[in-house]
LOZAZA-820423 format. One record per residue (C-alpha): residue number from 1; y, z negated, x negated; residue in one letter. Coordinates in nm, 2 decimals. Example, Ala and Ser with C-alpha at 12.3 -4.5 7.8 and 13.67 -1.06 7.14 Angstrom:
LOZAZA-820423
REC i v w u aa
REC 1 -0.45 -0.78 -1.23 A .
REC 2 -0.11 -0.71 -1.37 S .
end
This chain:
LOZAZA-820423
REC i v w u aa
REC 1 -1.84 3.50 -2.45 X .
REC 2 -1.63 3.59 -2.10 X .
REC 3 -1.23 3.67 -2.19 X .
REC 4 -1.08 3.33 -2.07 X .
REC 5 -0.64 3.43 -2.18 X .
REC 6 -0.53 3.54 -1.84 X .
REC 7 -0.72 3.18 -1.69 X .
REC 8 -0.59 3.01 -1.97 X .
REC 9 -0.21 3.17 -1.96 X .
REC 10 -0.24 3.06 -1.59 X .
REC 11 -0.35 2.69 -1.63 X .
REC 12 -0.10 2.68 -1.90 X .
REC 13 0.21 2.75 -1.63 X .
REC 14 0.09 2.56 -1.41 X .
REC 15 0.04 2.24 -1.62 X .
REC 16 0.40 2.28 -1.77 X .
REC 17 0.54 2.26 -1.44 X .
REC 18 0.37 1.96 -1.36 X .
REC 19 0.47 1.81 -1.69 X .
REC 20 0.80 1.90 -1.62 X .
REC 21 0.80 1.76 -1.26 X .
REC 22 0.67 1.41 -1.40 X .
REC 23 0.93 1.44 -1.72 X .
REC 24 1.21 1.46 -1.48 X .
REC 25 1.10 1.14 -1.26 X .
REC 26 1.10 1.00 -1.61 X .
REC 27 1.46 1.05 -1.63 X .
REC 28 1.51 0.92 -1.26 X .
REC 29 1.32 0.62 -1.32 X .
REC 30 1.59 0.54 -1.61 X .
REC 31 1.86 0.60 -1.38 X .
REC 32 1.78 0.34 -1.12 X .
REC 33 1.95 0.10 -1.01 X .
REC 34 1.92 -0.27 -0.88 X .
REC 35 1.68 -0.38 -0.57 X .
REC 36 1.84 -0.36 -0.22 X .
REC 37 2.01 -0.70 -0.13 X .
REC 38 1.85 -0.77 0.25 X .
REC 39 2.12 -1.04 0.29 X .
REC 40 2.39 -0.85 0.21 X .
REC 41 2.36 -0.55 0.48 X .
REC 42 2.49 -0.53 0.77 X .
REC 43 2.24 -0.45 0.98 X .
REC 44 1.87 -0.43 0.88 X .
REC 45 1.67 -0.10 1.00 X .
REC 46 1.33 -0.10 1.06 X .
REC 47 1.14 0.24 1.09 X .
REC 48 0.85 0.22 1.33 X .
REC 49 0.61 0.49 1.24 X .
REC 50 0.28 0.51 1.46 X .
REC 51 0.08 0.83 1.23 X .
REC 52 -0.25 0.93 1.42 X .
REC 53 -0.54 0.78 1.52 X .
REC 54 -0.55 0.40 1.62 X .
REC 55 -0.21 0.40 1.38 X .
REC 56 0.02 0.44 1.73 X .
REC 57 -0.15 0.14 1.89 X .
REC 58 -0.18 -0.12 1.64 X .
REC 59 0.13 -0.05 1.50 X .
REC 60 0.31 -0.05 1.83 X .
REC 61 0.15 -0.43 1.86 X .
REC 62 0.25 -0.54 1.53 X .
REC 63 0.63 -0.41 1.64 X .
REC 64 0.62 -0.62 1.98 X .
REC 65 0.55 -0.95 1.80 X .
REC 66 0.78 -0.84 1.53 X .
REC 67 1.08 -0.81 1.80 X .
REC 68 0.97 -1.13 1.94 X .
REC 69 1.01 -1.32 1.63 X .
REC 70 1.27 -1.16 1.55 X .
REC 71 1.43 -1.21 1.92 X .
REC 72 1.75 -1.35 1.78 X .
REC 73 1.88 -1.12 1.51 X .
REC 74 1.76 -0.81 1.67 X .
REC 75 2.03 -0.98 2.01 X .
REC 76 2.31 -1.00 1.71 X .
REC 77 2.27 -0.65 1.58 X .
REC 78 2.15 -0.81 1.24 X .
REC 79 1.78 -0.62 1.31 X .
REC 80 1.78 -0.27 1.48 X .
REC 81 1.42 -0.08 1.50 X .
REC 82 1.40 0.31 1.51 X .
REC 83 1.11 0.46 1.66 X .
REC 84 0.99 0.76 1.40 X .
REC 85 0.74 1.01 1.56 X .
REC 86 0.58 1.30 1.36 X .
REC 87 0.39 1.18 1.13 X .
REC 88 0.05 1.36 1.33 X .
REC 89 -0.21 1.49 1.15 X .
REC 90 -0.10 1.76 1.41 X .
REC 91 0.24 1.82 1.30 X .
REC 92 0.19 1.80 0.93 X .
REC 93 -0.07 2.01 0.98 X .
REC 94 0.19 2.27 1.12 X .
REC 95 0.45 2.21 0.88 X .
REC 96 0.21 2.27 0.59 X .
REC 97 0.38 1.93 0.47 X .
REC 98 0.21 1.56 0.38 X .
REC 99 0.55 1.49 0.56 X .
REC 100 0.78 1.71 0.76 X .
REC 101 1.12 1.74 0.66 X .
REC 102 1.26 1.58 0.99 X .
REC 103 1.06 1.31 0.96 X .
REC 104 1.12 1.24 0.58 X .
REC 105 1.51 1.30 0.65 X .
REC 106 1.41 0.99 0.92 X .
REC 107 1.23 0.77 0.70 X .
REC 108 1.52 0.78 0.43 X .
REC 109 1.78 0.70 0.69 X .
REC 110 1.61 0.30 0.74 X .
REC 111 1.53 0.04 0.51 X .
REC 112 1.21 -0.08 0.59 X .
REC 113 0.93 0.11 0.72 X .
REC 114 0.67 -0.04 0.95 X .
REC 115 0.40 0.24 0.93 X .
REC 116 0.05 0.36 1.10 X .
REC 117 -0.21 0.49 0.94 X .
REC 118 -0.23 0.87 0.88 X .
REC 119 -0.55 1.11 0.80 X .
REC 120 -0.58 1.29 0.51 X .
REC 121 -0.74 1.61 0.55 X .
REC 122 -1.05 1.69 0.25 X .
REC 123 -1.21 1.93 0.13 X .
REC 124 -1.42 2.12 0.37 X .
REC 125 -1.31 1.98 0.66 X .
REC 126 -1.15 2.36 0.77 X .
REC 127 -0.81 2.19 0.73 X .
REC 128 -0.51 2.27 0.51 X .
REC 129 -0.49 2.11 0.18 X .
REC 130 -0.21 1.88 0.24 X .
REC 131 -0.11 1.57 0.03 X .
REC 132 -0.19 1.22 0.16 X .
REC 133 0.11 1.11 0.39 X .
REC 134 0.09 0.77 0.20 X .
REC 135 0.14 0.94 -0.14 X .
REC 136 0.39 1.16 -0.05 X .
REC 137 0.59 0.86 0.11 X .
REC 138 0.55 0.63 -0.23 X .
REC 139 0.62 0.91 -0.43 X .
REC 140 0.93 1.04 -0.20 X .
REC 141 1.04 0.67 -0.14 X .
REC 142 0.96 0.58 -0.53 X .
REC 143 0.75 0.28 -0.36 X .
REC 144 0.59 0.22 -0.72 X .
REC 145 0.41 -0.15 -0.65 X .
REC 146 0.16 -0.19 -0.37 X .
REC 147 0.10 -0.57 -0.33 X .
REC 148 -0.20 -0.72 -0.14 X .
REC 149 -0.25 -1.06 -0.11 X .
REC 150 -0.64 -1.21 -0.03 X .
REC 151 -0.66 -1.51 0.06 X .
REC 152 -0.98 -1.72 0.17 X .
REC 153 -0.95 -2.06 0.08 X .
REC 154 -1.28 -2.25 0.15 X .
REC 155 -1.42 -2.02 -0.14 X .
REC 156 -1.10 -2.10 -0.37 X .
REC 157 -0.99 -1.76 -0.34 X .
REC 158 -0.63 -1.69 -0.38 X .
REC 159 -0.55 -1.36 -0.52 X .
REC 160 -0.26 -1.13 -0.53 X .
REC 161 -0.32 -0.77 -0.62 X .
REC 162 -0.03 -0.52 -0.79 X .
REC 163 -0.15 -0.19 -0.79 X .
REC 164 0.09 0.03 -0.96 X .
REC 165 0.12 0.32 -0.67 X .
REC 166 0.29 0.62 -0.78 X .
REC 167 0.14 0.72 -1.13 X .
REC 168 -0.26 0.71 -1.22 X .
REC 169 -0.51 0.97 -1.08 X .
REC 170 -0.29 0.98 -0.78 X .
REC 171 0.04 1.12 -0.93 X .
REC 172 -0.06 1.47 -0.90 X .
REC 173 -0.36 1.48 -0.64 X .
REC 174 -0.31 1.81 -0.47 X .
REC 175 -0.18 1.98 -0.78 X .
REC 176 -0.49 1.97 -0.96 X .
REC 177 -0.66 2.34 -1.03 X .
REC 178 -0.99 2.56 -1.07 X .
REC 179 -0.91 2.72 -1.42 X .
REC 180 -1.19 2.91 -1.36 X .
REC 181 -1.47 2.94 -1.12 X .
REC 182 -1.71 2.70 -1.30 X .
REC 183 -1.42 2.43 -1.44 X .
REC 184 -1.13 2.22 -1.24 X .
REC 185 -0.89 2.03 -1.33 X .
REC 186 -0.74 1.71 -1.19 X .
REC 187 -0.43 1.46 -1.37 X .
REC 188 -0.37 1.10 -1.46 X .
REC 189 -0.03 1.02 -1.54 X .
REC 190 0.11 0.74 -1.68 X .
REC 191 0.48 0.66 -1.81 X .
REC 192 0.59 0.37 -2.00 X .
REC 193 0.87 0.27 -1.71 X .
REC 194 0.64 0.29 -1.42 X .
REC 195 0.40 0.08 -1.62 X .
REC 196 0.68 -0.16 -1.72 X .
REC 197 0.85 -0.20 -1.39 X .
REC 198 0.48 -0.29 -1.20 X .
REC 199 0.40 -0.55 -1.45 X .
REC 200 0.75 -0.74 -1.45 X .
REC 201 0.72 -0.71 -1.08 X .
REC 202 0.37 -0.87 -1.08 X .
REC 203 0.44 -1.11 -1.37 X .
REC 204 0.80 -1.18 -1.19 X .
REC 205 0.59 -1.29 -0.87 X .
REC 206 0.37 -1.54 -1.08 X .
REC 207 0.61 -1.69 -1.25 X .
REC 208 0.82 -1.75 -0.91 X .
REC 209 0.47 -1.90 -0.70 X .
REC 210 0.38 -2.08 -1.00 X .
REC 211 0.07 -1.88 -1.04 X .
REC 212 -0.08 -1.92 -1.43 X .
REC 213 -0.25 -1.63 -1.49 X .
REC 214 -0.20 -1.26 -1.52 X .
REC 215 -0.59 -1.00 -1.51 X .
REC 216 -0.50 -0.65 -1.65 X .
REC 217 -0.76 -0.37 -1.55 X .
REC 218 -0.83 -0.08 -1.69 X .
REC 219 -1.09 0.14 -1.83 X .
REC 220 -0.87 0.15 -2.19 X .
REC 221 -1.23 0.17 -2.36 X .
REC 222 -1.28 0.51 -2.23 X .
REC 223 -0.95 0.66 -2.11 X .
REC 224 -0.79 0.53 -2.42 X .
REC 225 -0.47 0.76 -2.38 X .
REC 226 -0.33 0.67 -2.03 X .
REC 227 -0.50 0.37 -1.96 X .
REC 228 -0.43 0.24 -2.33 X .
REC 229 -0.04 0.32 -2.29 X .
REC 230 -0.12 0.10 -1.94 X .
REC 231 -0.23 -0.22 -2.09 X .
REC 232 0.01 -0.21 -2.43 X .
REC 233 0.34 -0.18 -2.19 X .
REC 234 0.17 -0.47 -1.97 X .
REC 235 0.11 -0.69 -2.27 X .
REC 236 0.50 -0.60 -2.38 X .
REC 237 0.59 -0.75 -2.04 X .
REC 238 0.35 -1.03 -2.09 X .
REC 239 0.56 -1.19 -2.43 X .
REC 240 0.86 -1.25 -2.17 X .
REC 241 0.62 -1.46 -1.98 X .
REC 242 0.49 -1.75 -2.29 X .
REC 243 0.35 -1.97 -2.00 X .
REC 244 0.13 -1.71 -1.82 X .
REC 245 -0.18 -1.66 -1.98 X .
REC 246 -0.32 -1.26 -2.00 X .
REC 247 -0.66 -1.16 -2.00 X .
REC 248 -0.83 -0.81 -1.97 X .
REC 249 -1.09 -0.65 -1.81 X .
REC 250 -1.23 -0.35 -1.68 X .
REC 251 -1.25 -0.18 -1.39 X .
REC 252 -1.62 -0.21 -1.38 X .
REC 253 -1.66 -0.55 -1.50 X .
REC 254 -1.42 -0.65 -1.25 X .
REC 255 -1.58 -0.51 -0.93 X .
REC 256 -1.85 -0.74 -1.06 X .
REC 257 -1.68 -1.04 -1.10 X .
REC 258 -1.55 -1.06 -0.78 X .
REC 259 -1.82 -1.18 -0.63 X .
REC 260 -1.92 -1.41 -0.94 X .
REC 261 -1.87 -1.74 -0.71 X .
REC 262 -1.76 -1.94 -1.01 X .
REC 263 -1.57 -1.69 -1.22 X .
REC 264 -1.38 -1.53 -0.89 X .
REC 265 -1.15 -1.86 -0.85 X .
REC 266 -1.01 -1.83 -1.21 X .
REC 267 -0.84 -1.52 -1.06 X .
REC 268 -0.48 -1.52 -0.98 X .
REC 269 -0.28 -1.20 -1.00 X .
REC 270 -0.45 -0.89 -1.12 X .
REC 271 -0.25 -0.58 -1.20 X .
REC 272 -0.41 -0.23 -1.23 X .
REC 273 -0.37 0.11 -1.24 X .
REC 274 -0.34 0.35 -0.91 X .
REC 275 -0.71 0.47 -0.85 X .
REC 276 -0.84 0.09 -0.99 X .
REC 277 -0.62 -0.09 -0.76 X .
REC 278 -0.72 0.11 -0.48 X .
REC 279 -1.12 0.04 -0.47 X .
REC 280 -1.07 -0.33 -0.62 X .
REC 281 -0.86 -0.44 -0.34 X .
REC 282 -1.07 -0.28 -0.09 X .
REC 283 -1.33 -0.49 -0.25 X .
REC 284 -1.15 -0.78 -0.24 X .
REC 285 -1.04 -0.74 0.13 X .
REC 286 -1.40 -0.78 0.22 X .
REC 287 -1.40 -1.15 0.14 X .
REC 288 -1.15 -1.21 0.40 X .
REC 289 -1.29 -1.00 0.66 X .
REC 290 -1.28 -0.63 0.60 X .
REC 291 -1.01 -0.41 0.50 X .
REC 292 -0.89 -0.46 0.92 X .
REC 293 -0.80 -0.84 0.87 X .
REC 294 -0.55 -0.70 0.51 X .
REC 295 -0.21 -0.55 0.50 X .
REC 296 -0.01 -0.44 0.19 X .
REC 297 0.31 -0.41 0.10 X .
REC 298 0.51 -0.07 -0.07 X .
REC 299 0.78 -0.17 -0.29 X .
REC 300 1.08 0.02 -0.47 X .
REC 301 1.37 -0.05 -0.56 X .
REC 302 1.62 0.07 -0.25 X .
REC 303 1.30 0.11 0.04 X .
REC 304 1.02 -0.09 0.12 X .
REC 305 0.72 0.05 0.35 X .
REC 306 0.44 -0.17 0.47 X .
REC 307 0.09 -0.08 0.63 X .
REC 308 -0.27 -0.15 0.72 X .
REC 309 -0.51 -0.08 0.43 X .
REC 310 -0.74 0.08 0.68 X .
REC 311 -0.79 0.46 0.79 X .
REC 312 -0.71 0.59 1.14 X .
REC 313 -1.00 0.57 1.24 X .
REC 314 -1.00 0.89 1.51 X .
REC 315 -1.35 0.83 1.62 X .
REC 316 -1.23 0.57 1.79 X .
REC 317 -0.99 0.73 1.95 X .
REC 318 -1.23 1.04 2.06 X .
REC 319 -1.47 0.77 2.21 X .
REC 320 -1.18 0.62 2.46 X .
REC 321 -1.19 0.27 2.25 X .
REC 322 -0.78 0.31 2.12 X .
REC 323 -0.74 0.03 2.27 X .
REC 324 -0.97 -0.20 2.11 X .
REC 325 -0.80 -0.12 1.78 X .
REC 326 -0.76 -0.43 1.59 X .
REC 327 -0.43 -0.51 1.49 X .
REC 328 -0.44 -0.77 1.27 X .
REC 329 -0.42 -0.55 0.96 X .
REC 330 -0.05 -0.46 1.07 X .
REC 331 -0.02 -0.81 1.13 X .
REC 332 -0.09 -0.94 0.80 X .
REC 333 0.14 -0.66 0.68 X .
REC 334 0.45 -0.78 0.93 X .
REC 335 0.42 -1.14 0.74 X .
REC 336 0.50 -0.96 0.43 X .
REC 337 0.79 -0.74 0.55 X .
REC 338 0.93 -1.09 0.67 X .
REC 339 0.91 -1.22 0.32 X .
REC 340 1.03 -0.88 0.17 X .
REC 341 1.38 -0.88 0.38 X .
REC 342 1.43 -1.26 0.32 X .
REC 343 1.28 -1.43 0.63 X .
REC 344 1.04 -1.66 0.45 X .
REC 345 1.01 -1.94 0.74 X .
REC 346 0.95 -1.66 0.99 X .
REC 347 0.65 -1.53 0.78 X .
REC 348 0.52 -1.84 0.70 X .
REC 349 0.50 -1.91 1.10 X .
REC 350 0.34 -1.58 1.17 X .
REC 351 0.12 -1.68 0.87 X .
REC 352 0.01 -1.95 1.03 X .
REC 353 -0.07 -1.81 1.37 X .
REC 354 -0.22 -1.51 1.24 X .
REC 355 -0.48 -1.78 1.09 X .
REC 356 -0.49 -2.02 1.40 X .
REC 357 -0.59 -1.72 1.60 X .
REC 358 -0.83 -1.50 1.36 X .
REC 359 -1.01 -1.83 1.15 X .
REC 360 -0.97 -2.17 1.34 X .
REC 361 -0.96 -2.15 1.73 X .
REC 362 -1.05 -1.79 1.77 X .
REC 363 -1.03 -1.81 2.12 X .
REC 364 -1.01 -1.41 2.18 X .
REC 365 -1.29 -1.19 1.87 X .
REC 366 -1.16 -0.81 1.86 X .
REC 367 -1.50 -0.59 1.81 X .
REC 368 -1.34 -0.26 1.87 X .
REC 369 -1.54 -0.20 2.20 X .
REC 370 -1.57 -0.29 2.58 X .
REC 371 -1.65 -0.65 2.55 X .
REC 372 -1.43 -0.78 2.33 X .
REC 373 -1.02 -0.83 2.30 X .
REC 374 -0.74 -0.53 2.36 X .
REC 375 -0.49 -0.49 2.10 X .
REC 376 -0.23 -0.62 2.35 X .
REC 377 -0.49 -0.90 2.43 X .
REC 378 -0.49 -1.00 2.10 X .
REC 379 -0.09 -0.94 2.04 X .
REC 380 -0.05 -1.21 2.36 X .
REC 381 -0.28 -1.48 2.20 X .
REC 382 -0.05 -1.46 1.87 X .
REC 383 0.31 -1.45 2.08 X .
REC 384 0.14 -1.75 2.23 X .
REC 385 0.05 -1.94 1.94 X .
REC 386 0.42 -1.86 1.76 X .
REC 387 0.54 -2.06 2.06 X .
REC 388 0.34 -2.36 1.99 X .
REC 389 0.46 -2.34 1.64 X .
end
């Protein structure tokens, strides 16, 4: 048998550093303080951040009809946007960074972040092997729940989705390793206060929309360590909650039941793991249109950060058709931002239009070519239906 001690020695450094890496953000996590009060500041800023692809021109849309319904308070000072550039798969390609340093330094100086999507190189594309923008900002920004809410009511579906979004199989995703040639190595991480603060958040949110039931989802059968640690600190949160009933399922199972016509309405909240939440509420965005009709929320506790749950799609950009981008996924993500800094009635109204425009009258359809509605059309035809609101 081959001499494995020097690989060994090697994968044994590296693994303590990452254990100590995720032991100190332990330690940070307990040090936390309260969630930012929106009402309370002064002024409210707004980091616009475009990334690459269609990201510049849907998320410049989403910013016009923010401003406009936001007319008012931006005219008092109570609202200020900051345009953030950088965030190119061009220039973190030159830095070497998921995010460059001037434009993190950027992102830390708002308090909410309106944000494109970005492209994350892989493996084999003849690109550098940086970190997903998205991960690094959660992770930087300690944006720990990632809340998408599905809604499509002549099926009875109402669901709200936490994903917990800074532990799992995405904690550590560039710092996995080839210990040798033939075996690699990649991480899931899980700590009993990341699991603790996405369930109060998600059992929190129930209890406050009056919401009766709570799915965990895991695959605790088979990765009993992490995933098992998962669902015992959610059922822990679960005792504070006597009125909200808990049930469990797996990851599997649940992909499944989705589209079970009957069982899907029972479905109210589900709370998951990273890498789970990630493909269920993909899955889930289909029923309301595709993952381009869906927008999510990134919460912590002093920044926020919200975003389509689509890719950047450069393709279309490298066949001239930018333009036909559709913004609703920014949209959708706007109402949430409203809601987030304490502008319920706002949302609600955007809500509203979003739906009058994309499910009732539908008098412009965005197909992402020639033919159909621009962006900006599109942006009009909402700023037009606020007004009748």
């Amino acid at each position: 048998m081959k001499n494995y001690e020097k690989n060994l020695d090697e994968a044994c450094a590296k693994f303590r550093k990452i254990l100590e890496e995720q032991l100190t953000r332990v330690e940070d996590m307990k040090a936390q303080g309260d969630f930012t009060d929106y009402e309370s500041l002064e002024t409210i800023k707004i980091g616009v951040c475009g990334g690459d692809g269609i990201g510049p021109t849907i998320t410049a849309e989403a910013e016009r009809v923010l401003r406009f319904i936001l007319d008012d308070l931006v005219k008092s000072g109570k609202i200020t946007f900051v345009t953030i550039d950088g965030l190119t798969l061009e220039n973190r390609i030159a830095a070497l960074k998921a995010i460059p340093d001037d434009v993190m330094a950027a992102l830390k100086a708002c308090d909410i972040i309106l944000k494109g999507p970005t492209t994350t190189p892989q493996k084999g594309s003849g690109m550098p092997n940086i970190e997903s923008a998205n991960v690094a900002m959660r992770k930087a920004l300690d944006l720990f729940a990632n809340i998408r809410p599905v809604k499509v009511p002549e099926e009875g579906i109402n669901w709200t989705i936490f994903r917990e979004n800074t532990e799992g199989g995405y904690a550590v995703g560039s710092s996995g390793f080839n210990v040798t040639e033939d075996l690699a190595v990649d991480f899931t991480v899980t700590t009993k206060q990341g699991s603790d603060r996405i369930a109060r958040l998600a059992y929190d949110y129930a209890r406050k929309n009056g919401l009766d039931r709570v799915s965990l989802v895991t695959k605790a059968n088979v990765i009993k360590t992490t995933d098992g640690n998962f669902l015992e600190d959610c059922h822990k949160v679960a005792e504070l909650y006597p009125e909200i009933t808990t049930d469990e399922w797996y990851a599997d199972i649940m992909t499944a039941k989705l589209i079970d016509k009957k069982r899907r309405r029972d479905f109210k909240v589900l709370l998951l793991p990273n890498l789970y939440g990630d493909i269920i509420s993909d899955e889930a965005a289909e029923f309301q249109g595709g993952v381009g009709t869906a927008g999510c929320a990134n919460i912590g506790k002093k920044y926020a950060m919200f975003e389509a749950i689509h890719g950047s799609a450069p393709r279309m950009v490298n066949e001239g058709r930018a333009q036909y981008a559709d913004p609703c996924s920014m949209l959708r993500a706007c109402v949430m931002l409203l809601s987030h800094i304490g502008y319920q009635d706002r949302a609600d109204k955007l809500e509203r239009a979003l739906d009058i425009c994309s499910f009732e009258e539908k008098k412009l359809v965005i197909t992402g070519r020639p033919g159909g509605a621009t962006c900006a059309e599109f942006g009009d035809y909402v700023m037009e239906t606020l007004k009748s609101l």
